[in-house]
C-alpha positions in Angstrom: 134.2 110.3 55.8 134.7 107.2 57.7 132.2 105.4 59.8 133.2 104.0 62.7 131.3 100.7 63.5 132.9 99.7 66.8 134.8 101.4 69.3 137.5 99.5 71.6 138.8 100.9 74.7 142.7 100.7 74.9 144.7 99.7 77.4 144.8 103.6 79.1 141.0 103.7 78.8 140.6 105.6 75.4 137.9 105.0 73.5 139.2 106.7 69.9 142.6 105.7 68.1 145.9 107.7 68.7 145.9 110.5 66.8 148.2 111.0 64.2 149.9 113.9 65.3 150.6 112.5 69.0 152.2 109.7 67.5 155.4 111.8 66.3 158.9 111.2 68.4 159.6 113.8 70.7 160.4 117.2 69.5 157.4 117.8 66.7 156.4 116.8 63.3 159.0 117.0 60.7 158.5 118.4 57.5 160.1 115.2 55.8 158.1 112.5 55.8 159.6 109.1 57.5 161.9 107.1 55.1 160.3 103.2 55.3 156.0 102.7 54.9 155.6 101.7 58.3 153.1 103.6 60.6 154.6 107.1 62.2 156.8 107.1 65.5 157.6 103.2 64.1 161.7 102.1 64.3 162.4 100.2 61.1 163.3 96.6 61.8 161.5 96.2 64.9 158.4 94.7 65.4 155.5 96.2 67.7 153.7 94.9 70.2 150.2 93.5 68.8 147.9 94.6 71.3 144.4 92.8 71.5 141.2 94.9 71.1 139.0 93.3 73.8 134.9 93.2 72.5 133.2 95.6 74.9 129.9 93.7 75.0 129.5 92.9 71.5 127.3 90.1 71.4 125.2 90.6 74.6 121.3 90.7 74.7 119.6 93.9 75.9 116.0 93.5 76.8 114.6 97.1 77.1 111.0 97.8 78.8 111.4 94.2 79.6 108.3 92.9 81.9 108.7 92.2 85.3 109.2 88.7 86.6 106.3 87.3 88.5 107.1 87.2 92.3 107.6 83.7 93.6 105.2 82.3 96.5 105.8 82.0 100.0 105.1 78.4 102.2 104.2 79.1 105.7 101.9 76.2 106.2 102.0 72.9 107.9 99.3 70.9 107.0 99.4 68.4 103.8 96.6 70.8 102.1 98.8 73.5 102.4 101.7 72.2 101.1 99.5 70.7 97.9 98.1 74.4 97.4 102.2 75.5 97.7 103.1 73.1 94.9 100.3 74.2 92.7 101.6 77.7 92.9 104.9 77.0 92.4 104.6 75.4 89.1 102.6 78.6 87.8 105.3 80.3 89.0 107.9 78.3 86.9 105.5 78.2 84.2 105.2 82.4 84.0 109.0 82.7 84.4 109.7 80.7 81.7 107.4 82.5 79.0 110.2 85.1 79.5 113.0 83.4 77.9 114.1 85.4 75.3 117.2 84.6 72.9 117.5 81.2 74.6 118.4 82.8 78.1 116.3 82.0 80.8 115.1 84.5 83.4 116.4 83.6 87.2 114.2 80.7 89.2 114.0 81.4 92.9 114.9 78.0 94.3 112.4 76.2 96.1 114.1 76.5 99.5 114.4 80.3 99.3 110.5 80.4 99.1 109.9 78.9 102.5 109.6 81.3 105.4 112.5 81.1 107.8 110.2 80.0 110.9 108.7 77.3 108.9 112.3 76.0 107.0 113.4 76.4 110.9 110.8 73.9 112.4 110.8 71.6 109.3 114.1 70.8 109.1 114.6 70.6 112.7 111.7 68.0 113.5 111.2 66.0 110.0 115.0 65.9 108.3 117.0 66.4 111.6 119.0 68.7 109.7 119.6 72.3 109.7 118.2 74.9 107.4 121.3 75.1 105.4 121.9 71.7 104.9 119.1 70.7 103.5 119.4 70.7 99.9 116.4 71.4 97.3 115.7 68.1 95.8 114.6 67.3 99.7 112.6 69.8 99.8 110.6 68.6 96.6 110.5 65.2 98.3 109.3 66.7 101.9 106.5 68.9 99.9 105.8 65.7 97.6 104.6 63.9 100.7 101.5 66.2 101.0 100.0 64.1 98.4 100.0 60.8 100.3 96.5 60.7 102.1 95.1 57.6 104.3 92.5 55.6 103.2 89.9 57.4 105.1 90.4 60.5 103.3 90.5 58.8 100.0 86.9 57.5 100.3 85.6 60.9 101.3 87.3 61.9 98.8 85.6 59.1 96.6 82.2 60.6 97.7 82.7 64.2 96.8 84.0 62.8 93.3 80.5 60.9 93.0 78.5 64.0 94.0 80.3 66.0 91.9 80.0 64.3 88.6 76.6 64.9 86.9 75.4 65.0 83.0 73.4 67.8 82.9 70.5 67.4 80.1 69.5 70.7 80.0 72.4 71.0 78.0 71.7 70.0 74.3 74.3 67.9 72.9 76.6 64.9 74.4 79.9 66.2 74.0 79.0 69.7 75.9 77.4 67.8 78.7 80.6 65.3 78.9 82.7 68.5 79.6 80.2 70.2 82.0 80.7 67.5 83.6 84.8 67.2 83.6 84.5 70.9 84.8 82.9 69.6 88.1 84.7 66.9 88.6 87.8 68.9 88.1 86.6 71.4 90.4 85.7 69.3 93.4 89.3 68.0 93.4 91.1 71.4 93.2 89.5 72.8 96.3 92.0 70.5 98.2 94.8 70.1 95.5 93.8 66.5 94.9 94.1 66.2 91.1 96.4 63.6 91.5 93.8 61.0 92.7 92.3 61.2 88.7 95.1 59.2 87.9 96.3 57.3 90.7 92.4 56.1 90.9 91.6 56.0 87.7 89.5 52.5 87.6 87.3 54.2 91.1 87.1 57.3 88.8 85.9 55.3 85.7 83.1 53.6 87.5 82.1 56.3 89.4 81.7 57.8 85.2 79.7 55.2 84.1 77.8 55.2 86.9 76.4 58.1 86.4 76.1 58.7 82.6 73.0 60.1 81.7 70.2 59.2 80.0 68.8 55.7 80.8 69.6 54.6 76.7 73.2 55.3 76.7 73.7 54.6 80.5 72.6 51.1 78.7 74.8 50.9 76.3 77.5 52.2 77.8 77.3 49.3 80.5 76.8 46.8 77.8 80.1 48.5 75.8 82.1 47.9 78.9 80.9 44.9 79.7 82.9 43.5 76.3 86.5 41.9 76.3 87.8 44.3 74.3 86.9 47.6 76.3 88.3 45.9 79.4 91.5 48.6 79.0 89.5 51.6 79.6 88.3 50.7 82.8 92.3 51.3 84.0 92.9 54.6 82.1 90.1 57.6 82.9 91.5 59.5 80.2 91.4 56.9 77.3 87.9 56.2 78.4 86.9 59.8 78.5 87.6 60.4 74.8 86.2 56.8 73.9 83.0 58.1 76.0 82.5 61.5 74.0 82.5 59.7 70.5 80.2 57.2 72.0 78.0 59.4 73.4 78.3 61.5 69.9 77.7 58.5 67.7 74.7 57.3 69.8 72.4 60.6 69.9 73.2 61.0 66.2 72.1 57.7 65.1 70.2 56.0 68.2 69.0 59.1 70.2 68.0 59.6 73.8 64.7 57.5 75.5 63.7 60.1 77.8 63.2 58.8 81.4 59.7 57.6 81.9 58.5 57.7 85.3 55.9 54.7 86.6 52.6 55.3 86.7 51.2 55.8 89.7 47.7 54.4 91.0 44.8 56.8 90.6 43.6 58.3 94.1 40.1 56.6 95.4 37.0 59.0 94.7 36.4 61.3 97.7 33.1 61.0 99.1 31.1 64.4 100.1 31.9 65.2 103.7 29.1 64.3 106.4 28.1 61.5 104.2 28.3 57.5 106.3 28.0 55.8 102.8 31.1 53.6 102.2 32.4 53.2 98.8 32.0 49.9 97.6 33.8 49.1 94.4 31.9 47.0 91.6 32.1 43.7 92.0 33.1 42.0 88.3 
């Protein structure tokens, strides 16, 4: 019995080969079997037509009880925070879609200017390219949405302050590196309420100081300050991320081998002795 591996569809839409006994001349099988080894219904000394078996398919991927794609996000705003928080989701859109790939071919992107609603593509190209919807392309888009991210300087230093407020070592926590990224959490937390995470690295000396301002407790504040003081740590003050990893084996080393002063609080004068009510004596202290 023969197996058949693939099947190809002929030219008048058969799927199976001609069978043998169609293939006789007109009139029927003869009982004598054809003179010359060719195939039956062939005409000795001519040469038939090759005819090409076209591959149905072979070779394409099928993804069965394949996922569905995540749904792209939809920009409707027109302030600068809204355009950050677009952006944000955008790239975890890309991000999701492209887990999918499978067998090096990449699920469908929806471009960036088919996720803008139709009023707000209207009113943007009209007033800030001078264009209409359809000409705008979507590499000006990603330039019109990259805009969001330039702020004025009076923005940037209340932006500043929430950075400052938000960075704290918290010594309940028991060991440095824990408290470094209790604190990183906060930081990063007060800037992605408005989709400012660029400003880590576009500010990173304001963000380093603000760091070591507020480094916690009073011994390695101390030797931070003197660490950065030196030539040769000048560097970190420029990158926030270099001197975030210097700062956790820092802190590391010095509780292991150092250890923490705990913060001592001044003294403060003892309260004068109360004299019984009613009483007109003054308290006189003794002379020396």
């Amino acid at each position: 019995m023969t197996t058949v591996h693939r099947l190809f569809r002929s030219p008048q839409g058969r799927r199976q080969p001609v069978a043998v006994d169609e293939a006789w001349p007109f009139g029927g099988p003869s009982s004598t079997p054809p003179a010359f080894g060719g195939p039956s219904g062939a005409v000795p000394g001519v040469t038939a037509p090759v005819t090409e078996d076209w591959d149905m398919g072979q070779g394409d991927v099928y993804i069965h009880n394949a996922p569905a794609l995540p749904k792209n996000p939809m920009f409707k705003g027109s302030t600068k925070e809204e355009r950050r928080a677009f952006m944000a989701s955008y790239n975890q859109y890309i991000s999701q879609t492209n887990a999918f790939t499978a067998y090096g071919v990449r699920p469908f992107l929806m471009p960036l200017s088919a996720c803008i609603e139709p009023a707000t593509k209207q009113r943007v190209a009209e007033w800030d390219m001078g264009k209409f919807p359809e000409e705008v392309t979507d590499a000006e888009w990603a330039a019109w949405f990259t805009l969001g991210f330039q702020v004025d300087p009076r923005t940037l230093d209340s932006l500043k302050k929430r950075v400052k407020a938000s960075v704290v070592f918290d010594m309940s926590i028991p060991d440095a590196d824990s408290r470094i990224w209790r604190m990183l959490d906060g930081m990063a937390a007060a800037l992605r309420r408005d989709r400012q995470e660029w400003v880590i690295r576009e500010e990173s000396a304001a963000i380093v100081k603000i760091i070591t301002e507020a480094v916690k407790p009073v011994s390695l504040h101390r030797a931070v300050t003197e660490q950065m003081a030196l030539t040769r740590n000048k560097p970190l003050k420029k990158d926030v991320y270099r001197f975030v990893r210097w700062l956790r084996e820092f802190a590391i080393g010095h509780e292991r081998f150092v250890g923490y002063e705990e913060d001592v609080k001044p003294a403060g004068k003892p309260d004068p002795p109360r004299m019984p009510q009613g009483s007109d004596q003054t308290f006189r202290p003794a002379s020396a």
